[in-house]
N, C-alpha and C positions, 0 to 999 in steps of 0.2 A: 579705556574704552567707554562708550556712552552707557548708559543704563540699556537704550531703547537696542544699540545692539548687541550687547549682552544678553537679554531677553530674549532675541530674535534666534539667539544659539550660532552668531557670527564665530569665527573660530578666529582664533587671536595665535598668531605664530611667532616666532622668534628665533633670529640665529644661533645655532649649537653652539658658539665661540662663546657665548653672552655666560654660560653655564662656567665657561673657563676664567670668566674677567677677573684679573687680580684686584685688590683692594686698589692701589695708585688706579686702576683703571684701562689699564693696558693688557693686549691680549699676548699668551704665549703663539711659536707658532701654529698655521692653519694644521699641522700632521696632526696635532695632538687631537684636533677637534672634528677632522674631515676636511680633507682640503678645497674642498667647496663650499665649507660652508650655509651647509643649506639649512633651512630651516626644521624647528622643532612645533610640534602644535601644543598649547598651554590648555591642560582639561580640567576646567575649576572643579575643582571636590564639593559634593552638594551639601557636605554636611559643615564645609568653612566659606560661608558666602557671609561678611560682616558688615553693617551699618555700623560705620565709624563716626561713636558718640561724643569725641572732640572734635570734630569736624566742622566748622561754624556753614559751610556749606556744605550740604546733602553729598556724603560722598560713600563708598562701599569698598570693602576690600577680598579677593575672592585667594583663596591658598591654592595653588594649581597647581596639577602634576605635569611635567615637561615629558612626554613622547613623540614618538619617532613617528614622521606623517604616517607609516607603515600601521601604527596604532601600537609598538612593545613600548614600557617605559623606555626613555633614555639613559645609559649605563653612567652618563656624567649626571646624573639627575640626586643630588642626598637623598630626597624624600621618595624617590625608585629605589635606595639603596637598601634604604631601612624598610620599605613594606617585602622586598624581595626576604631580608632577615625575620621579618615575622612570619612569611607563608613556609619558612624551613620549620621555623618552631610548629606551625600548622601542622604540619606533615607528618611529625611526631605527636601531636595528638596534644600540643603543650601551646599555650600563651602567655607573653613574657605577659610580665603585670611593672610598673614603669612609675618614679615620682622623680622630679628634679626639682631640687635648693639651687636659686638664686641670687645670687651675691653684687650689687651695683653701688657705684657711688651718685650721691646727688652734690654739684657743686656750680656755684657761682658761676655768671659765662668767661669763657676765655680767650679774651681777643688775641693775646699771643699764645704763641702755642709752644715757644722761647722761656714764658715763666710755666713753676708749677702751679696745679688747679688747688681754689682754694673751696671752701667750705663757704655756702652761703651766708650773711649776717644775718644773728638771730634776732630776735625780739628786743634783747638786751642792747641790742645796738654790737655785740661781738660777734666774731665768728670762733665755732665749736673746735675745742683744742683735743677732743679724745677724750674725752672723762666719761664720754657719751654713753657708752658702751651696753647694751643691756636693759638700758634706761626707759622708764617712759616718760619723761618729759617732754613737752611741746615747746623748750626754748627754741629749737633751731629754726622756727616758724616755720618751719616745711607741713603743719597741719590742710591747708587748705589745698597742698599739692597732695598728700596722698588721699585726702578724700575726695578728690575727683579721681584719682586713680582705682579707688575701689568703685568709685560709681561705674566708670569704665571698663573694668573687671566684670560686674555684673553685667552689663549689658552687651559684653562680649558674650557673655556664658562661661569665664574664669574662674571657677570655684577655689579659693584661698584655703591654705592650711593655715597655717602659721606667718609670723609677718613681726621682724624685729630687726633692732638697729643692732650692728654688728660690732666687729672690734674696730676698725677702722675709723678716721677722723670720716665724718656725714656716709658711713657704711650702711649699709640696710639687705634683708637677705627676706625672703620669699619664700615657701614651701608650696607647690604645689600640688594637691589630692593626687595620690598614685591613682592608675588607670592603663588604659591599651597604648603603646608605646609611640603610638601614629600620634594620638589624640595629644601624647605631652609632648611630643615634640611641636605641633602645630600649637599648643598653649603658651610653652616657652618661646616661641618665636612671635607670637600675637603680643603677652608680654611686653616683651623688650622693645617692641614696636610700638607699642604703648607708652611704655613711660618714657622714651623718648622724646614724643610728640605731644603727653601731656606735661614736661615741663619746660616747653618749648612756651606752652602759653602763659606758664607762670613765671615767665624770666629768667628758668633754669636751666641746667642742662646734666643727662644722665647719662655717667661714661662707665661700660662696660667691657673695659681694657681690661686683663688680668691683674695686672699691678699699675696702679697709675700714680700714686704717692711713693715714694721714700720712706724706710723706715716705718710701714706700715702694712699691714698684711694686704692680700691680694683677693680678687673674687674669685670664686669658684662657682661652677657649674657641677655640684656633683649628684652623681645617677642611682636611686635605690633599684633594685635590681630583685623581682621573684617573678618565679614560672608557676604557673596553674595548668591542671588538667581542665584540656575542654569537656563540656559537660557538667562536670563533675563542681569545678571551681576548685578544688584541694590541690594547698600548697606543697610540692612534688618535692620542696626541700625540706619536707620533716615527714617523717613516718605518724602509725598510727598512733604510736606512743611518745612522741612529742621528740624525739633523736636527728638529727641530722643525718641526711640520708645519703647512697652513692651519688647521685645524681645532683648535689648542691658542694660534695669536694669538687667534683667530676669540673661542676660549671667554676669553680675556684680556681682548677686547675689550668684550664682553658682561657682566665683572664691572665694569671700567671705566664702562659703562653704567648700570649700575641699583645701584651703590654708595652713592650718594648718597639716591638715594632710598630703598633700604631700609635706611637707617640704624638708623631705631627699630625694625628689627625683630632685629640684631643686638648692638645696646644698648638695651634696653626700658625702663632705671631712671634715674631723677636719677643716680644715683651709678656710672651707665655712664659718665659725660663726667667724672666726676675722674680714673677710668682713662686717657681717653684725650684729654685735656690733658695728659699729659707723653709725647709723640710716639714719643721712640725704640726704646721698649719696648714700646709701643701705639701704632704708626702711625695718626692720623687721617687718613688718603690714600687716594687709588684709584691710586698709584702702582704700576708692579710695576718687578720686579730680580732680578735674579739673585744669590739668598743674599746679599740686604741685609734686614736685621731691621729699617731704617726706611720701607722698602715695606710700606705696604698689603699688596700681593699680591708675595709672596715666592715664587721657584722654588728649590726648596733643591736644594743640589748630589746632582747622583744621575748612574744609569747612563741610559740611554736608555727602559730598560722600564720604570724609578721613573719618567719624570717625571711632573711634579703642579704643583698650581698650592695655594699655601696662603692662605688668609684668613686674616688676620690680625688683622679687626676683631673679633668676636667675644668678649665676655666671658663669663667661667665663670657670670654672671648668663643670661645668652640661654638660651632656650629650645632645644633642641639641633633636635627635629623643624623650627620655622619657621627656626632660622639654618642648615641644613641646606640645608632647600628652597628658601631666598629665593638662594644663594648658587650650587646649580644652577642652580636658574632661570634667573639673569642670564647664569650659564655659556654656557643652551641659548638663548638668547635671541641671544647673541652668535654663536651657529653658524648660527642659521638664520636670519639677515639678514645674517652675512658681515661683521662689523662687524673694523675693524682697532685695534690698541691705538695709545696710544702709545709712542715708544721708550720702550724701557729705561732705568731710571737706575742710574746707579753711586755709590757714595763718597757724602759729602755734597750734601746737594740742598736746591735749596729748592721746594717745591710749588707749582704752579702754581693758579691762585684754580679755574681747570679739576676740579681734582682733587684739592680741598680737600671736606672731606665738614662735615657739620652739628656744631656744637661743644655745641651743651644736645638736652635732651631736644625742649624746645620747636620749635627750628630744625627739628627730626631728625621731629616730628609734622607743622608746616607742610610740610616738604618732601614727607612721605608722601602729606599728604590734595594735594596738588596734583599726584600720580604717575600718566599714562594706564599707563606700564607697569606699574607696580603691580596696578593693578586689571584690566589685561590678565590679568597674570600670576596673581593670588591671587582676583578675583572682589572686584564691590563690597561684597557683603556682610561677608567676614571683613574688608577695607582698613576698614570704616565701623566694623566694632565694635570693632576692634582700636583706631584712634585711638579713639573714645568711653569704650575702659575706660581707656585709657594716659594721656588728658585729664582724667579723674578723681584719677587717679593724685599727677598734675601740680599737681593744683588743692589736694589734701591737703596737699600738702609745700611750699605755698607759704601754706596755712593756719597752720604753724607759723614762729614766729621763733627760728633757731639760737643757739646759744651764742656765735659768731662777732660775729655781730651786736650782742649784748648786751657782749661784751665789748670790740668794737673800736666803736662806734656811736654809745654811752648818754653817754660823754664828749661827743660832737663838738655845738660850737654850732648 
């Protein structure tokens, strides 16, 4: 749209189908969306209106919410799905409080998309083999790329936690300042859009696939998680005396609950479950522990007023507003039926078939379309269209036969 009518307060609409587009691009069908198809109006948020500072021409970008010309939000809307989960916690008198760790790789361009993606050349004239880890070295010559990324950061209004290279070969991972749950998800999504576009100018490019190397761990998106009394600001999950309180198993209990079923909403791609087949870095569980990284749901060591509850399922592929909202949900869900976890694990474990979550995409879509709390939680309609484009999705990627196949396969009698 133009600046002059933007300004003017022209209203910008769009087909309800556009909410369903699968990633190829193509839509499931019109049932899922309204068979008419009519349109949604897009209401930019006043408080996400962006001058986009890589931009060599004056350009702006506005975060809008998709409602119903009627004026309710849209039920196929993420960013309706998750303000609907915060005005529950409202209601209760409570505010999630929200930080998300992101996990991306930065590598070389890839004109085929046949070879794997390599690590850009560093300074050395090499490209980085994993030693990297941890490091602060500036060999990968990627300095000039992430300091315009922080330039960009500030000038969005992105306020950084932390910021390190991870274990992966050219890995890097992001913390974001916890805050109101709207606000990180619109951060992580600015983000990602971000480094995108800012290493687009430096001849790069940033893939935030779950597992995109071999033999190499995978990104993750995962979600710190506490509730605050409104007014008050007091974290609801420790008493006065510093203890863990009903209401912090209660929300344990509740992700233990709907973990399973909302699998594909926190891994949405085939290439979510390469991630999370190698367990210890990406727990497939609804386990939780006390600062054990092969729990599902991790409590990391803190004082009484941090504590937080982390998801761990989440890949840097997920959708930030629905694995956001799905992951309160389960939280508030657990509150307000009193639901108890199980213990705690420590040290090595083995998972119990209880609390073992879906391994393919596929398992992870059967288990959703047969979820009453799902569609409690989210409404049939977004549960129906969400598996209908993710089924499409499913059904492309088994349209094609891998390299894999061809080379371990074509021999066998």
């Amino acid at each position: 749209m133009t600046a002059e009518g933007f300004l003017e307060g022209r209203r910008l609409q769009m087909a309800r189908g556009v909410l369903l587009q699968c990633i190829m691009g193509g839509y499931p069908p019109a049932r899922f969306y309204g068979s008419d198809d009519g349109d949604l109006a897009l209401t930019a948020d006043p408080q996400q209106i962006h001058r986009l500072p890589w931009s060599e021409t004056p350009r702006a970008l506005a975060i809008c919410d998709a409602d119903e010309l009627s004026g309710e939000s849209s039920r196929l809307s993420t960013r309706g799905q998750l303000k609907q989960v915060i005005a529950r916690y409202a209601a209760l008198g409570l505010a999630p409080v929200v930080a998300t760790e992101l996990e991306f790789f930065v590598f070389a361009p890839n004109e085929d998309p046949g070879r794997p993606f390599q690590p850009p050349v560093g300074k050395d004239g090499r490209r980085e083999d994993g030693c990297s880890a941890f490091s602060v070295s500036s060999n990968n010559g990627l300095r000039p790329f992430f300091n315009e990324v922080y330039e960009c950061m500030a000038a969005l209004g992105l306020p950084r936690d932390t910021f390190m290279h991870e274990m992966g070969v050219s890995q890097f991972e992001i913390n974001l300042l916890h805050g109101d749950p709207l606000l990180l998800a619109d951060q992580t999504f600015l983000f990602k859009h971000l480094l995108k576009e800012v290493a687009l100018k430096h001849g790069l490019i940033v893939v935030c696939m779950a597992k995109p190397l071999a033999h190499t761990p995978g990104s993750s998106m995962h979600i710190h998680q506490s509730l605050v009394e409104i007014g008050s600001g007091r974290n609801v999950f420790s008493d006065d005396c510093g203890q863990p309180t009903a209401m912090f198993h209660h929300f344990i209990g509740g992700l233990q609950a709907g973990l399973a079923d909302f699998t594909a909403l926190f891994a949405p791609n085939v290439n979510s479950y390469q991630r999370l087949c190698h367990p210890y870095a990406s727990p497939n569980n609804a386990c939780w522990s006390h600062d054990n990284r092969a729990a599902g749901l991790r409590i990391p060591a803190s004082s009484p007023v941090a504590r937080r509850v982390e998801n761990r399922l989440p890949g840097a592929d997920a959708n930030p507003y629905l694995a956001i909202a799905a992951s309160l949900a389960a939280g508030l869900h657990g509150i307000e039926n009193e639901l108890a976890p199980t213990a705690a694990i420590q040290g090595e474990f083995e998972v119990p078939d209880s609390l073992s979550l879906p391994c393919t995409l596929h398992a992870a879509l059967e288990r959703l379309k047969r979820s009453q709390l799902a569609r409690e939680l989210f409404g049939n309609e977004f549960i129906e269209g969400y598996i209908a484009s993710k089924t499409m999705e499913l059904t492309s990627f088994f349209d094609e036969i891998t390299p894999w196949e061809r080379r371990v396969l074509a021999a066998q009698a």
